[in-house]
C-alpha positions, 0 to 999 in steps of 0.5 A, a space after each residue: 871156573 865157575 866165576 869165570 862162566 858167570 863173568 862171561 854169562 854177564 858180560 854177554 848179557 850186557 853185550 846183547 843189551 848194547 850196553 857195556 859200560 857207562 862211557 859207551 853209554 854216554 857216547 849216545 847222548 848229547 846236552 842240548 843248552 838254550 840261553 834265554 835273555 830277558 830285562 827284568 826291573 832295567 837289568 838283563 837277566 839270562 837263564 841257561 837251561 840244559 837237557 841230556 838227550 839220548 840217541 833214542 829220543 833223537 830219533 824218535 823227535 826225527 821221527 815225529 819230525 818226519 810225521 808232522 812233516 807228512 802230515 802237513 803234506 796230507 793237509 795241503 792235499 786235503 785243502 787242495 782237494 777242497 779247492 778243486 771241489 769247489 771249483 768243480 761246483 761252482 763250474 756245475 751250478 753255473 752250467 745248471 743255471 745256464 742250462 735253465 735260463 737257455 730252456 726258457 728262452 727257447 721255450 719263451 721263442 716257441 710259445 711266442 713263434 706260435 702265438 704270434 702264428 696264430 695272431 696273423 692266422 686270426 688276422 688272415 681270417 678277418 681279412 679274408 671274411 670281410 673280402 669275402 663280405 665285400 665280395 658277396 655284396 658286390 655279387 649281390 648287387 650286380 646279379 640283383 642288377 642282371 636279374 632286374 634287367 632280364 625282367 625289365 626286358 621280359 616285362 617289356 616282351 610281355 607287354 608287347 605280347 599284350 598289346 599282340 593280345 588286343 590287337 588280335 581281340 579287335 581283329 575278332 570283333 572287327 570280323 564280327 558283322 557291323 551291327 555287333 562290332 560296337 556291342 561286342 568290342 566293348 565287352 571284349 575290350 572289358 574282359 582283355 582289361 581284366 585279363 590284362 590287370 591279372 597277367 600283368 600283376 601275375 608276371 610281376 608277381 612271379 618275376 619278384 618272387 623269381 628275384 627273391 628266390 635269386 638273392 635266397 639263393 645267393 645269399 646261402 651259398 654266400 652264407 655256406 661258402 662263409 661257414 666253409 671259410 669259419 669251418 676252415 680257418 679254425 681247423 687251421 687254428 687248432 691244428 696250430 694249437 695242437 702243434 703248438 702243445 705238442 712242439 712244448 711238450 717235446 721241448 719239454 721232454 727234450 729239456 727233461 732229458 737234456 738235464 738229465 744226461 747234464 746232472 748224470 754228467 756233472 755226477 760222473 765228474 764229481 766222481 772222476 776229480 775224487 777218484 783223482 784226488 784218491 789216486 793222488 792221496 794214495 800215491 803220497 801215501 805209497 811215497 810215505 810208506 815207502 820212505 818210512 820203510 826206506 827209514 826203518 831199513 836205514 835204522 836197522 843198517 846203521 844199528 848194525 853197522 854200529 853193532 858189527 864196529 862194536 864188537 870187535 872192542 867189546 870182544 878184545 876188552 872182553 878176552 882180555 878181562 877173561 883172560 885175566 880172569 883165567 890166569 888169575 884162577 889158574 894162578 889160584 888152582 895151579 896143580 900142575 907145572 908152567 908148560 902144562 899152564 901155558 897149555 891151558 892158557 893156549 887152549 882157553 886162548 883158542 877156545 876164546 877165539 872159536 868162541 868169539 867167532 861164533 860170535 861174529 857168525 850169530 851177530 851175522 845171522 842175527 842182522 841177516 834176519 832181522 834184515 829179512 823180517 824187516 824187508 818182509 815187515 816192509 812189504 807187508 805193510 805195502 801190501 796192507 795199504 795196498 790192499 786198504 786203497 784197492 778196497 777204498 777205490 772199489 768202493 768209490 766205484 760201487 758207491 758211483 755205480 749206485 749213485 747213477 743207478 739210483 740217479 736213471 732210476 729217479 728219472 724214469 720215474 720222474 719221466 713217468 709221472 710225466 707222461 701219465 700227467 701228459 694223457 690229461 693233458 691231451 685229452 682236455 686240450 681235445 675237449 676244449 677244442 671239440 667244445 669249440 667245434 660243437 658251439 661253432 656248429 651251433 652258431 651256425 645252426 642258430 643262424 640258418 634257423 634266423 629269419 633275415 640273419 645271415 652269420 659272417 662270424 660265431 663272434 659277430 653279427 651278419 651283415 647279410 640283410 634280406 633283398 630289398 628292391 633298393 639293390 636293384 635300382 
């Protein structure tokens, strides 16, 4: 009997192993013969070569196969993310390059609108101080004429009221008595004379000095209304020149921000096509996960099946031997009669089969966990890859979240360097046109100051001269 306990003690332990015997040990191998031909000196040579390949090493070059395979698909991924990367740059700096040569033509248009506002303002103002001049000149001549012209018909009154005056000097003497008339007129008429000489040259006198005044007067308010006009025309032109500085520092900032909100964007869809591509990428990687545990399960159902249609032969070929074995110890120890053998033989019969059919349960329970710590095994390593491609995406968005942080950070920064460099700005472009303001004033300071200079312009010369009396002729 103890024979009998060891026999069946190895026999399970062969069993357990799935290896009983060498012919069912060939059953999975297989000889793989490559013939290689090849002309050595003229004469064709072939060599046959041969490899005895088990099942298992089937299987695992499969499996090798299948990893290549999934490899090569995660290659083609990886090339074809590379590709739209590219895509997605050269579109970016193409759209950068855009954006800048557009930010120079409009600021090239706005600079060119208002110098070209400011060449025709100049222009305005040539145009209207030498109307003005011509203006004034012709105002000159005509009041200088006008003026002349009531004088000539004073002068003429008043040398009527002189020969008045004689008249009534000989109307006195001749009402003297006879004897003194010739005395007398001759006196009086010395004295009217000189009187005469003096009121006239008197009336001359103050009717040039009325003239004069008349063309001092006329000429500075010809001269105030021309230094209204320089006053006016280069507030007008610094106002351009202010909105001028003011409309490129708005583009400017309006370019700034525009670039801005255009880099923040591209970095938005530079994150967008990698998070694409990482669903992609992790999808494939679901679907080889999925088939490698589809794989591994298949694996296991056809080990088993193979296992469940094995035993049965094992079982019969081993009840049979320890069939032969017991009868052969019985034969060996027999102590009692026939039917009391064939009790035993009937009773180590039902014992096998109690025996074999625990078997078949455990071999059942067995493959039922090994099913389930398989499915579990599968899940697992789901949930695992689901968990490593929740962490990667998690990642993805807080790096993408601090990369646009530090991106508005970075511009807020750069914008306020911009406006602190800004407030110089304005104030040398205030200074500069004070400084334009005050030597303005100056010029025309200098000028009231001249003798017999009367400014058309702080840039040129007056063409205002002192009256003369050829204006009046």
């Amino acid at each position: 009997m103890d024979l009998t306990v060891s026999l069946s003690a190895d026999l399970s332990l062969n069993r357990e192993s799935g290896s009983i015997s060498l012919k069912d040990s060939r059953m999975h191998k297989k000889t793989l013969k490559r013939t290689r031909k090849f002309v050595v000196d003229g004469v064709e040579v072939s060599v046959t070569t041969s490899k005895i390949i088990s099942e298992d090493e089937k299987k695992d070059e499969e499996m090798r196969f299948l990893r290549r395979q999934e490899l090569r698909e995660l290659r083609l991924l990886q090339k074809e993310e590379h590709r739209n990367q590219a895509q997605l740059n050269s579109k970016h700096q193409l759209q950068l390059e855009q954006m800048l040569r557009r930010f120079e033509q409009e600021m090239t248009t706005k600079k060119k609108f208002y110098d070209t506002e400011l060449e025709n303002l100049e222009r305005q103002q040539k145009q209207q101080i030498e109307k003005m001049e011509q203006d004034h000149s012709l105002r000159r001549r005509e009041e200088a004429k006008r003026i002349r012209l009531e004088q000539e018909r004073d002068h003429v009154k008043f040398l009527e009221q002189l020969k008045q005056m004689k008249k009534e000097v000989k109307n006195e003497v001749e009402k003297l008595p006879r004897q003194q008339r010739k005395g007398n007129m001759k006196v009086k008429m010395d004295d009217f004379a000189q009187k005469k000489q003096t009121m006239e040259q008197e009336f001359l006198a103050k009717q040039k000095e009325d003239l004069e005044l008349a063309m001092k007067n006329i000429t500075a308010q010809n001269k105030k209304e021309i230094c209204d006009k320089e006053r006016e025309c280069l507030n007008k032109k610094q106002q351009l020149m202010r909105d001028r500085e003011a409309c490129i520092w708005d583009l400017e900032e309006r370019q700034q921000q525009e670039k801005h909100q255009l880099v923040k964007q591209q970095l938005k869809d530079q994150y967008f096509l990698q998070r694409h591509e990482l669903l992609r990428k992790h999808e494939k990687e679901r679907e080889q996960m999925q088939r490698y545990n589809q794989r591994m399960l298949e694996q296991l159902k056809i080990r088993q099946q193979q296992e469940k249609a094995r035993l049965p032969k094992i079982q019969r070929s081993e009840g049979k031997t320890r069939m032969a074995m017991y009868k052969k110890s019985l034969h060996i120890h027999s102590s009692g009669s026939a039917s009391e053998q064939r009790e035993k033989i009937k009773q180590f019969a039902q014992q096998e089969e109690k025996r074999q059919k625990a078997e078949r349960l455990h071999q059942q329970q067995k493959h039922e966990t090994q099913m389930k710590d398989m499915l579990a095994q599968c899940e697992s390593n789901t949930n695992e890859l689901q968990q490593l491609q929740n962490e990667k995406c998690h990642l993805l968005i807080e790096h993408e979240t601090q990369k646009l942080k530090s991106l508005d950070e970075n511009h807020n920064q750069h914008m306020k360097e911009w406006r602190d460099k800004l407030r110089p700005r304005k104030k040398a472009l205030e200074d500069e046109l004070n400084q334009k303001k005050r030597e303005q004033e100056m010029f025309f300071k200098l000028s009231e100051e001249a003798d017999g200079q009367m400014p058309a312009s702080p840039t040129k010369h007056a063409k205002f001269v002192p009256f003369s009396s050829a204006e009046s002729s």
